[in-house]
N, C-alpha and C positions, 0 to 999 in steps of 0.2 A: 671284794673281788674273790670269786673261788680261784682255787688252786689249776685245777684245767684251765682256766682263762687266763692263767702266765705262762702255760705250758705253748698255748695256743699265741698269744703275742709273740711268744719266744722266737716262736718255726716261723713268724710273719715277718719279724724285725730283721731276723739270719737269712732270709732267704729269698726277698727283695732284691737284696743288690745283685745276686748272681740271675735273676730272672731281667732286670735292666740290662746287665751286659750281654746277656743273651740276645735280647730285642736290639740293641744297640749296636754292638759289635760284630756280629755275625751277618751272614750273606742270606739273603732270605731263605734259601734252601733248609741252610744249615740252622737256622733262627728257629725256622719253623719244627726242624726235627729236635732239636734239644731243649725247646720249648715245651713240648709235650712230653717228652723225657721226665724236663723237671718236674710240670704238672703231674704225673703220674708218683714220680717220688714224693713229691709234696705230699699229694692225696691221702699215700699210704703210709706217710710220717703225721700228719697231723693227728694232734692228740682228741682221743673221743671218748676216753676213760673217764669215769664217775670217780672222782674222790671225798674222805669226807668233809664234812659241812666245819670239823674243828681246826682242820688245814686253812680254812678260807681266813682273808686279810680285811679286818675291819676300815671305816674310812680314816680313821685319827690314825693309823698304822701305816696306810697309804698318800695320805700328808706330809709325813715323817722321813717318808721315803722319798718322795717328789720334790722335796725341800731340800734335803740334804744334796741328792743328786743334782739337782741344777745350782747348789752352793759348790758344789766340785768342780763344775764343769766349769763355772766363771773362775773359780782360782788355777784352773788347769789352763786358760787362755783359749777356750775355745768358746766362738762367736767374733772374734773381734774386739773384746770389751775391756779387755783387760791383761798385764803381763803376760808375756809369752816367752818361754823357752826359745832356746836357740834354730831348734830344728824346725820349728814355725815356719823359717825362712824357704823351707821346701812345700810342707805342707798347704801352707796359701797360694806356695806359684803351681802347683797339680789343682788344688780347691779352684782357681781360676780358671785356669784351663779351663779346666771341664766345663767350665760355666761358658765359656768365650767364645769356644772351638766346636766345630761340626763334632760328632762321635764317629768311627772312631777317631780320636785324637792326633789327627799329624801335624807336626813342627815342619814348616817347606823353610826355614832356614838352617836348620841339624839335618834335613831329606831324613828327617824317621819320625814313626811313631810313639805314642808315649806306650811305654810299657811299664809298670807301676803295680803295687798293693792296694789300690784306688776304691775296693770297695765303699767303706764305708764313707765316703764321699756321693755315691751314685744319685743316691736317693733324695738328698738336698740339692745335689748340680741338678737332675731332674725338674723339682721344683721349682729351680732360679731360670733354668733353661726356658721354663714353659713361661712365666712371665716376661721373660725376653723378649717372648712376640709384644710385649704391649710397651715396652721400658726399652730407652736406646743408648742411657746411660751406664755405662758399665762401671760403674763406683757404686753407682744405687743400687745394680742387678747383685752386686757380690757383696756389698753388706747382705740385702737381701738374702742370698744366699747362704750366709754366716749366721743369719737367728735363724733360719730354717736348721743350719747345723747344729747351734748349740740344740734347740729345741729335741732333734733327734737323737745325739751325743747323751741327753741329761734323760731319756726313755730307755734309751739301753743301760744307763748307768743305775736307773728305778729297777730296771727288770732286774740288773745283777742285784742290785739290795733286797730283791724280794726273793733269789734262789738264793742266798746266802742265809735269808732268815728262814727259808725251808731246808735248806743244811744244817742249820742249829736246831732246828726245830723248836721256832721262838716267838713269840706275834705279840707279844704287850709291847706297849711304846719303849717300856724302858729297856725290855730286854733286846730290841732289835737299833734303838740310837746307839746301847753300850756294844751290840754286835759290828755295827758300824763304825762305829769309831774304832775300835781296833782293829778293823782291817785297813780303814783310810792311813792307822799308823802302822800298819806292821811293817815291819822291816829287818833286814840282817843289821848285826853291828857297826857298821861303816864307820863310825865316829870313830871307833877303838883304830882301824883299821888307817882311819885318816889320819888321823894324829902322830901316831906313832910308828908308822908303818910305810907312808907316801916314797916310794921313788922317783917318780917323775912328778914334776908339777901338773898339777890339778887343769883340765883345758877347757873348765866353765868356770865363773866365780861363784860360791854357798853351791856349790855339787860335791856330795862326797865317795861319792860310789868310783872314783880313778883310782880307788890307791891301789889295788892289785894289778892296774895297769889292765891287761886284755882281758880279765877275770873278771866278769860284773854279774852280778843277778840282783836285776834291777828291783827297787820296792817296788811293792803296789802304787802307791802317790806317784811316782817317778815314773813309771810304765804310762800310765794318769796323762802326769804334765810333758811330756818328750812325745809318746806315740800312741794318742789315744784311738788313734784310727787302727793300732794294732788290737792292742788293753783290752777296750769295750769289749769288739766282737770274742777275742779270746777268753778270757775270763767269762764270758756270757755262756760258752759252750763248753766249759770243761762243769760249770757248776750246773749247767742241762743235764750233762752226763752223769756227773754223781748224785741228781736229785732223781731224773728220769729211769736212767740205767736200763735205759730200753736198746740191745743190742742190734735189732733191725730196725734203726735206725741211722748205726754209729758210720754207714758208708756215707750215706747224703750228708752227716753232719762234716766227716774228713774231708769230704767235696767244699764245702761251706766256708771251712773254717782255712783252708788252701786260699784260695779264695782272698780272705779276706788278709788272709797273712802268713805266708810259705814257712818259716822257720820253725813255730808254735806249734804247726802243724804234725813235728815230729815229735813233739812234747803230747797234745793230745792223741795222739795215735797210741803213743804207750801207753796210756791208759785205759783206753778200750782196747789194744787187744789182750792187756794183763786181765781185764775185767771178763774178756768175752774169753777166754782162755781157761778163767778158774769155774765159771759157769759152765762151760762143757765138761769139763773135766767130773763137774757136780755133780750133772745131766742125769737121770736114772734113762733115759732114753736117748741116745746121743745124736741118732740117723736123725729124729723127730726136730731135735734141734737145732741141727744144718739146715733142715727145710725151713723150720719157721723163723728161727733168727740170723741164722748166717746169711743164709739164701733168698731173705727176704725182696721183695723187688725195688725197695728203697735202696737198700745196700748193693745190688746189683750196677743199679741204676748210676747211683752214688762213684762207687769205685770204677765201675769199667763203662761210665758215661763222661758224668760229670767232671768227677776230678779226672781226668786225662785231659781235659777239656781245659781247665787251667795250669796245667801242666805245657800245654804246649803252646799256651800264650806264653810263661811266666819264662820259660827254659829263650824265647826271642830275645831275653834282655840282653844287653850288650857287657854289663858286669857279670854275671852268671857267677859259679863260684872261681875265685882267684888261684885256687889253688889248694891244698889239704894242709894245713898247718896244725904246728900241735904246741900245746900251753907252754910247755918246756923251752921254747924258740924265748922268752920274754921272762921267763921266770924262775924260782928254782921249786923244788918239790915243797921244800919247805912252805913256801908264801904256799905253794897251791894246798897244804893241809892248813894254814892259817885262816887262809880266805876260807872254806870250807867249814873251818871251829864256830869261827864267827856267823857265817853266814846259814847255816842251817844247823851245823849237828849238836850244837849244846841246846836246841830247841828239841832236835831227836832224843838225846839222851833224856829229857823229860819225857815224853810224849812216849816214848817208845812199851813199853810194857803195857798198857793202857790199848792202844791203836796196833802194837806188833800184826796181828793176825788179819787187818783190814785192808784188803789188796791194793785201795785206794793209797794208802799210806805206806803200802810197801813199795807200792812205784813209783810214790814220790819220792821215798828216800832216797831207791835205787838210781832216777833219775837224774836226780841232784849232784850223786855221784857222778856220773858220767857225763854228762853234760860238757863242764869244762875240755876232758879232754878231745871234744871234738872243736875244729875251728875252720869254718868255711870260705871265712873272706877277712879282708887286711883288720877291718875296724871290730872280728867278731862279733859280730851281731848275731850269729847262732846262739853264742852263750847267753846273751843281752834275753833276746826275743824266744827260743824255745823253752827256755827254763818257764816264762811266765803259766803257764799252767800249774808245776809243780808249786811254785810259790803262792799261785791262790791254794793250794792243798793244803800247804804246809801250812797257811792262815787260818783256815778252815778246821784243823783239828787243832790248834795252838786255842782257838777261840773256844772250840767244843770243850776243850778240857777245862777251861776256865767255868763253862757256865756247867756240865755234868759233873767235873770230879773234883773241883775247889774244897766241898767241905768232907770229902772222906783222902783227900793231899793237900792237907794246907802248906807242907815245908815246898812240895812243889809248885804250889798256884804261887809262893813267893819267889820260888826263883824265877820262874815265866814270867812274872810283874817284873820283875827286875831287866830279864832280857829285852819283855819288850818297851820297857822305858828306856833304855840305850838304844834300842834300835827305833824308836820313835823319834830320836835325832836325826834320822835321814828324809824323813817325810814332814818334817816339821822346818829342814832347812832349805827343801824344796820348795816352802811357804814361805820363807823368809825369802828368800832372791827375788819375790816379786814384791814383794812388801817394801825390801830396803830400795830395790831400783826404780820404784816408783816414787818412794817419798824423795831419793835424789834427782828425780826429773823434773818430780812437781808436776805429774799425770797419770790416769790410770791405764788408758788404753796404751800401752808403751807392747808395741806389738812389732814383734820380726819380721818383715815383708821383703827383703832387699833383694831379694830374683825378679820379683815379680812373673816374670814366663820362664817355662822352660824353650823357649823358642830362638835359641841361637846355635851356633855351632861350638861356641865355648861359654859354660856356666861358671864361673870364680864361684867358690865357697866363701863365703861372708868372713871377715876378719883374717882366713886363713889362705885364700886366693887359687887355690888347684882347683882343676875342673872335676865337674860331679855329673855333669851331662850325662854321663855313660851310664852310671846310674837309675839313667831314666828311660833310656832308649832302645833302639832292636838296630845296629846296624845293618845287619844283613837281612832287612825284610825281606826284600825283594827276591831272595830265596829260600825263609825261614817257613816252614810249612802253614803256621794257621794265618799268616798274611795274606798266602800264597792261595791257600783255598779254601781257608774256615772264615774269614774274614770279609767285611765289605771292602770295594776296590781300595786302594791308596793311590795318591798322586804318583805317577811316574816321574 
């Protein structure tokens, strides 16, 4: 496979789902003009560039990759096949939906619609949907539904292993499994941090990432098994960005990546604009470069089309943010420089003189930092979900420096083995919770379904019982702009 033909699956994988909701969701009027919108962005994002022939992936390289990624995607619980994570329980009652219900989505017993991060669902409900016209059994339609998911889950997760192995710049079998595996395990030190550190009880059993309480930055595995529907697509577009680093671009992919997951959003964003910031600054011509990268009509399109456009779907939700909270409300300074030691900076204090000067790396650190201190809603999920960009970064040169600088820093490739074998206890405990509750069930598919629909007026939260409805809804359609006139009708 040449290297333009990942670039080119990439733009097709990312950018599917928001052309469905386009077709789906919107009023013909509106369908028809943001449709061409996109097409045009598309058009002029899509990659047509020559690269060379030693970038390209042989087939025993692309086996490797295809294997590993649909071995993820079954331990991660997606298809139906096998152990599932708690938050499953939400994920299969929206996967349903979509399959069950007209587009767009109304609940007539909540009187709303679903309002949701649903992309990367689109594409497989899609699929289920259309055979729906021939199938009237809806247990067979949403399995159905579930290998068309994993199938598309374990392509995006090939395509992240093939930009990870063009970020290493790596193509032998061995070099791109050993690139893989250590990112399947990277992780902050959780273990240290669990053990010895837990204040409140843990509120999954084998989950180690509670002990700083509202302070999480989730691994890789974890982001994986909890919110792959975020993960995939994120992770897919921040390592587009640092392989492509094509800044007209970087608007349709902000639209894209919104889209498919709000929080992350603000994570990638600082990286294209530190990126697109230091390249101006570069510039020997600066005007020339406002026209052809800033102003390009992707990024036009992008920023002051598209993403407003999921902006004023997403802003209908009924939870919106709670309120501004700050880390301090739950902690003290201290745990927040511990979480921090732990979780990224004794990997900075390696890595840093090496990568200092790589803007990539400089706004990961930066971002790392700051992150925590912002907190948008009760369960912080900001912290959870935007960091995930910087922590594929922070994977991404932890690995570089292993396979470039091992033998001219051997005393540091031993402390890096060391950090990341403690921190390979959080992604490896993550494996174990499906391992140990299935060998105590005595079954594999031990899968969390217990909503089933979001279609009441009150959803219990599985073992803990408060309602999560709001979560999913827009109460005030009926006055919320894109229901009201970007949208096809809703039930009155």
């Amino acid at each position: 496979m040449k290297l333009s033909t990942l670039y080119k699956l990439t733009y097709i994988y990312l950018g599917l789902p928001l052309f469905v909701f386009i077709l789906s969701w919107l009023n013909f009027g509106f369908a028809a003009l943001f449709a061409l919108l996109f097409a045009g962005a598309f058009y002029f994002a899509y990659p047509r560039e020559a690269y060379e022939e030693s970038a390209d992936f042989n087939r025993k390289s692309l086996v490797l990759i295809a294997t590993v990624a649909a071995i993820w995607c079954f331990f991660a619980g997606i298809g139906y096949f096998y152990y599932q994570s708690f938050d499953y329980h939400f994920r299969n009652a929206v996967f349903r939906d979509l399959i069950n219900y007209d587009w767009p989505v109304f609940y007539p017993l909540a009187n709303t619609p679903l309002v949701y991060y649903m992309a990367f669902w689109l594409v497989p409900a899609s699929i289920a949907k259309f055979f729906g016209l021939f199938i009237t059994d809806r247990y067979t339609l949403f399995m159905l539904g579930n290998y068309v998911l994993f199938i598309y889950a374990a392509f995006g997760v090939a395509l992240i292993f093939a930009h990870l192995a063009q970020a290493l710049k790596v193509r032998t079998v061995k070099q791109i499994s050993a690139g893989i595996a250590l990112f399947i395990l990277f992780s902050g030190m959780d273990i240290i941090g669990h053990t010895y550190f837990t204040i409140i009880p843990q509120p999954f059993e084998y989950h180690l990432e509670w002990w700083a309480t509202f302070i999480q930055y989730s691994s890789i595995t974890t982001g994986m098994f909890w919110v792959f529907n975020q993960f995939i697509p994120v992770a897919l577009i921040i390592l587009l960005v640092y392989n492509e680093r094509k800044i007209s671009n970087f608007g349709l992919l902000a639209a894209l990546c919104l889209f498919f997951s709000p929080y992350p959003t603000a994570g990638i964003g600082a990286f294209m604009l530190a990126y697109a910031g230091v390249c101006l600054f570069n510039s020997p011509d600066k005007k020339q470069f406002w026209l052809d990268e800033i102003f390009s009509a992707q990024n036009i399109i992008g920023a002051f089309g598209l993403l407003p456009l999921a902006v004023l779907y997403f802003i209908t939700n009924s939870e919106g943010m709670d309120g501004w909270y700050y880390v301090f409300d739950f902690t003290t300074p201290g745990r927040l420089l511990l979480f921090m030691v732990l979780e990224f900076l004794l990997y900075i204090a390696v890595l840093f003189p090496q990568y200092c000067r790589n803007v990539f790396f400089q706004t990961m650190f930066i971002s790392l930092l700051l992150i925590p201190f912002l907190r948008l809603d009760q369960q912080n999920n900001f912290c959870m979900r935007a960091s995930i960009p910087a922590i594929v970064m922070l994977a991404v040169f932890t690995i570089r420096f292993l396979f470039e600088e091992r033998r001219a820093h051997p005393v540091k490739t031993i402390v890096l083995c060391i950090l990341l074998a403690i921190g390979a206890m959080t992604p490896l405990t993550e494996f174990y919770r499906g391992i140990y509750f299935i060998g105590k069930a005595h079954k594999v598919d031990l899968v969390r379904d217990e909503i089933r629909t979001l279609n009441d007026a009150f959803i219990p939260m599985p073992e803990f019982g408060w309602d999560v409805n709001h979560q999913y809804t827009a109460k005030e359609y009926k006055t919320d702009i894109f229901w009201q006139y970007f949208s096809k009708k809703l039930p009155r």
